[in-house]
C-alpha positions in Angstrom: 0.0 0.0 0.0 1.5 3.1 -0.9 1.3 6.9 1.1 -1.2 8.2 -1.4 -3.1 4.6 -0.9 -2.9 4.8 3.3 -4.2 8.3 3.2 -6.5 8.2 0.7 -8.4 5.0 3.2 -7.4 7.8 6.6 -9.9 10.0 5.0 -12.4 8.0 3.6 -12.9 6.4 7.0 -12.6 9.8 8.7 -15.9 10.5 7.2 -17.3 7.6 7.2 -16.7 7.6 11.2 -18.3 11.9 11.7 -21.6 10.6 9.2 -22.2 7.5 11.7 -21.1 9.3 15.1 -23.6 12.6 14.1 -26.5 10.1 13.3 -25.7 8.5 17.1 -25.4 11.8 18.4 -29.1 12.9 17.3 -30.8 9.9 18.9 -29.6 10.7 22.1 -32.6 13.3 23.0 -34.9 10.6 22.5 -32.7 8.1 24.3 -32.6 10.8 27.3 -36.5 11.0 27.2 -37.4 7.4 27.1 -34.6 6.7 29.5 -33.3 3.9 27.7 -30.4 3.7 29.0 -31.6 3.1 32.2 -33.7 0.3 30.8 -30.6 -1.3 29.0 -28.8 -0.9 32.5 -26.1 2.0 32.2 -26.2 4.5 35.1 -26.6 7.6 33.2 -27.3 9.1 29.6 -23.3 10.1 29.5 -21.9 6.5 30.2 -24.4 5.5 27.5 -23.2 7.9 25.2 -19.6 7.4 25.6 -19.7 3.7 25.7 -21.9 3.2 23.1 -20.9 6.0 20.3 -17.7 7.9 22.4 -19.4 10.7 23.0 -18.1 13.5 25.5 -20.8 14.7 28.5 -20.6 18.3 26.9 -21.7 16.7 23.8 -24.7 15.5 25.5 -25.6 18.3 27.2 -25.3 20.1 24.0 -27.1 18.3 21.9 -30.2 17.7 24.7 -30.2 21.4 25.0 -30.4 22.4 21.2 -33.2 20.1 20.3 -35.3 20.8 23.0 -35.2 24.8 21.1 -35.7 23.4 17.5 -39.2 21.8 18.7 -40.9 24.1 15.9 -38.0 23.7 13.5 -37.9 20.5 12.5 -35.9 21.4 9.4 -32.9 22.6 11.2 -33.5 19.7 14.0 -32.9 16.9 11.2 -29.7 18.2 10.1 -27.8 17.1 13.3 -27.9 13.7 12.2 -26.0 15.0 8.7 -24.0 17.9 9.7 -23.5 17.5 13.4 -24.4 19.3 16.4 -21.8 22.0 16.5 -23.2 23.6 12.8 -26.7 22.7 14.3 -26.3 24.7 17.4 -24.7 28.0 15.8 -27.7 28.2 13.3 -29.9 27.7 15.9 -28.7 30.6 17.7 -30.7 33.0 15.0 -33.2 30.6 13.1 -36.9 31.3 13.7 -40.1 28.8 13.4 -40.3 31.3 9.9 -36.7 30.5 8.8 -36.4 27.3 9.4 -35.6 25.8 6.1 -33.2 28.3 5.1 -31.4 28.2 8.0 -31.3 24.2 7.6 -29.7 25.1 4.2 -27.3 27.0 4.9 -26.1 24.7 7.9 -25.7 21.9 5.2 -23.6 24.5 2.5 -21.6 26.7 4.7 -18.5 25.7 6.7 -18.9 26.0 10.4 -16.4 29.4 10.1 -18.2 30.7 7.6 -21.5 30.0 9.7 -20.4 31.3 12.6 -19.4 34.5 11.2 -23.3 34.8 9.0 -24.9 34.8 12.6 -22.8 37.1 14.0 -23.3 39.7 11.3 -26.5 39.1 11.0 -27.6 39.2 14.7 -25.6 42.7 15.0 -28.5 43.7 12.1 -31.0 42.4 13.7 -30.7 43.0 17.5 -32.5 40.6 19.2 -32.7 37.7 16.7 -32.5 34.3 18.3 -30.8 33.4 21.5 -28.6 36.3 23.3 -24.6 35.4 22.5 -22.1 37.0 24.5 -20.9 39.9 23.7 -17.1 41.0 23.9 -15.8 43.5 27.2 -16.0 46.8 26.7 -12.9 47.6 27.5 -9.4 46.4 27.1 -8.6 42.2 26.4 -6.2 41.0 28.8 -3.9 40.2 25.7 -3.4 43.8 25.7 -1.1 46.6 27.4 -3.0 48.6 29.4 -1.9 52.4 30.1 -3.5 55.7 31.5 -3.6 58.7 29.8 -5.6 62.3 30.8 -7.8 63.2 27.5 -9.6 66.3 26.5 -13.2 66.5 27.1 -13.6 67.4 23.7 -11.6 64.1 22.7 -13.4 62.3 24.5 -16.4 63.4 23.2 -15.1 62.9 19.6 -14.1 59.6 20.2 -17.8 58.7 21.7 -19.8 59.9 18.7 -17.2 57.5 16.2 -18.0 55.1 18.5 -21.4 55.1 18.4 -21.1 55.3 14.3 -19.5 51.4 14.4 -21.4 48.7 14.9 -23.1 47.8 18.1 -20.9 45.9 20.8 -17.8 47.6 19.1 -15.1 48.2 21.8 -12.5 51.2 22.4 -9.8 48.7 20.8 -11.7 49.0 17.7 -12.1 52.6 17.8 -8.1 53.1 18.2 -7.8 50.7 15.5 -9.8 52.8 13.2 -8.1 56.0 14.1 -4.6 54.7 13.9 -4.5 52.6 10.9 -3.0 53.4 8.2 -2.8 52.0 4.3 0.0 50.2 3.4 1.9 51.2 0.5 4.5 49.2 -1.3 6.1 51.3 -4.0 6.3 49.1 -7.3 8.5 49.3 -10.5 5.7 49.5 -13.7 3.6 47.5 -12.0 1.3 46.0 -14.8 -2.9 46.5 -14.7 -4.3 43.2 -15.0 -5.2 41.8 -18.0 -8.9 41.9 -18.2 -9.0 38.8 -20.2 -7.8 36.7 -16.9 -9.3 35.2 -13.9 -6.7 35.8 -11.5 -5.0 39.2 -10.8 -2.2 40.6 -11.6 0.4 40.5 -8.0 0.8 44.1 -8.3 -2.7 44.4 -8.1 -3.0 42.3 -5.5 -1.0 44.1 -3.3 -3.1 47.2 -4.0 -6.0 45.4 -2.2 -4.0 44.2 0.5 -5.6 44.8 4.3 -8.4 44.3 6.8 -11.5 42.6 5.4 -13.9 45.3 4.0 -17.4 44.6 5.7 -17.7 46.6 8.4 -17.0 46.0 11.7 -14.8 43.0 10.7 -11.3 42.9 11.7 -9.9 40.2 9.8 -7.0 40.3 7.2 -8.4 40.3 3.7 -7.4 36.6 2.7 -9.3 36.8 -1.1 -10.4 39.1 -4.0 -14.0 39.2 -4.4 -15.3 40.5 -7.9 -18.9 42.9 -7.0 -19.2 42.0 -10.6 -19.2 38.1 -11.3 -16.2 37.3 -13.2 -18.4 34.8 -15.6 -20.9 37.2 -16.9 -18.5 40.4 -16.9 -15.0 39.1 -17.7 -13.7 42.1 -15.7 -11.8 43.8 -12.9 -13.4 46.7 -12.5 -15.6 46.4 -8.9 -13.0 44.3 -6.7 -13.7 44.0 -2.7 -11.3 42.4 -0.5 -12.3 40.0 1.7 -12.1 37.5 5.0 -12.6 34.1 3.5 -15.2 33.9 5.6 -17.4 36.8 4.1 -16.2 35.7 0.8 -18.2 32.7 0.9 -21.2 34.7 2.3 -21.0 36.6 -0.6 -21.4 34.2 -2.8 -24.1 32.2 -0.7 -28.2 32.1 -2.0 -30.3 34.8 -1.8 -33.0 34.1 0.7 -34.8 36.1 2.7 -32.1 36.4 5.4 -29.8 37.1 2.8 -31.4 40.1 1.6 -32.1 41.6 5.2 -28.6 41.6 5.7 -27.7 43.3 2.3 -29.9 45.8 3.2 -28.5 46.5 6.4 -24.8 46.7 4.6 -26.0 49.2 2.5 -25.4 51.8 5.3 -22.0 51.3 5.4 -21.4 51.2 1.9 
């Protein structure tokens, strides 16, 4: 058996083994409920879980808590058995009895980063949308330096109203960020436009692009070049956006209805 053989069998059983262990973990409500485990003599639903499937206690307690909120979503509740808990549970966060089946869909096409990051943006747009999710400390993160300074009343009044212009829940550290940052620029020699007749960029246009994710309120490096204008119907250039690869592949996600609230709301910032 060669390398490309063995690993080629790692990942086919890899999947094999999350499809069977997510359809295990979505029994386990109704398990808990009907107390079989009791009946087939195991002392508690978590030593029937991990004996049986390997299943952690957080697991359980996860999964028990989820489905009891996707009673009037059974859309969204079936997908635990096909795309796990974890995907399950951040979807759940915002979906509604109304939006059930989209949010079922996009827990089956999205990755769970790319998931995580929809709700989030789209629980900022629509305050009070689904279960609360904490929110980050106003003030400084322990990773940070902390230091005193005396400001200006009038600074301080400044830097208030450009904080209340940012999304809700933004903190100081992201005001700061705003205020200090500044473009890069890397001088080039001729750098050449890109050809309009190719997918990919030119690297000199690249690097033109180069910095922080452009949706607001976002402070991840831009990781890819999103064309406002589909590259297969326009063949061009002209409307580039660089993005998180997360918010890259919201971009190019259906339109539902969820989908167009959230455009909507971007609009302001745009």
């Amino acid at each position: 058996m060669t390398d490309k053989e063995l690993f080629g069998l790692c990942q086919q059983y890899g999947r094999e083994a999350r499809k069977w262990k997510n359809k295990f973990v979505s029994l386990l409500p109704e398990v808990y409920r009907r107390e079989l485990y009791r009946k087939k003599g195991f002392g508690s639903i978590f030593e029937f879980a991990a004996k049986l499937g390997g299943v952690s206690k957080n697991v359980v307690l996860e999964v028990i808590r989820v489905e009891k909120r996707l009673e009037e979503m059974p859309e969204l509740k079936s997908k635990i058995a096909e795309v796990g808990i974890h995907k399950v549970r951040i979807a759940a966060s915002a979906a509604t009895k109304e939006t059930d089946q989209e949010w079922a869909d996009k827990a089956t096409t999205m990755t769970k980063s790319a998931l995580e990051t929809y709700v989030k943006d789209i629980r900022e747009s629509h305050p009070g949308m689904g279960l609360p999710i904490p929110q980050q400390d106003d003030g400084f993160d322990n990773n940070f330096e902390n230091f005193t300074t005396k400001l200006d009343p009038k600074i301080i009044l400044k830097l208030k109203i450009i904080k209340s212009k940012m999304r809700k829940g933004a903190t100081w550290n992201e005001v700061f960020s705003k205020l200090v940052e500044l473009p890069e620029t890397r001088p080039q020699k001729n750098p050449k436009p890109s050809n309009p007749n190719k997918r990919h960029l030119a690297t000199a246009k690249r690097r033109e692009l180069e910095g922080k994710c452009e949706i607001e309120g976002c402070n991840r490096p831009a990781a890819e070049i999103h064309h406002k204008k589909p590259w297969a119907k326009y063949r061009s250039h002209d409307e580039l956006q660089p993005l998180c690869k997360d918010h890259h592949e919201l971009e190019h996600q259906s339109d539902s209805t969820i989908d167009q609230k959230f455009r909507q709301y971007k609009l302001q910032f745009s």
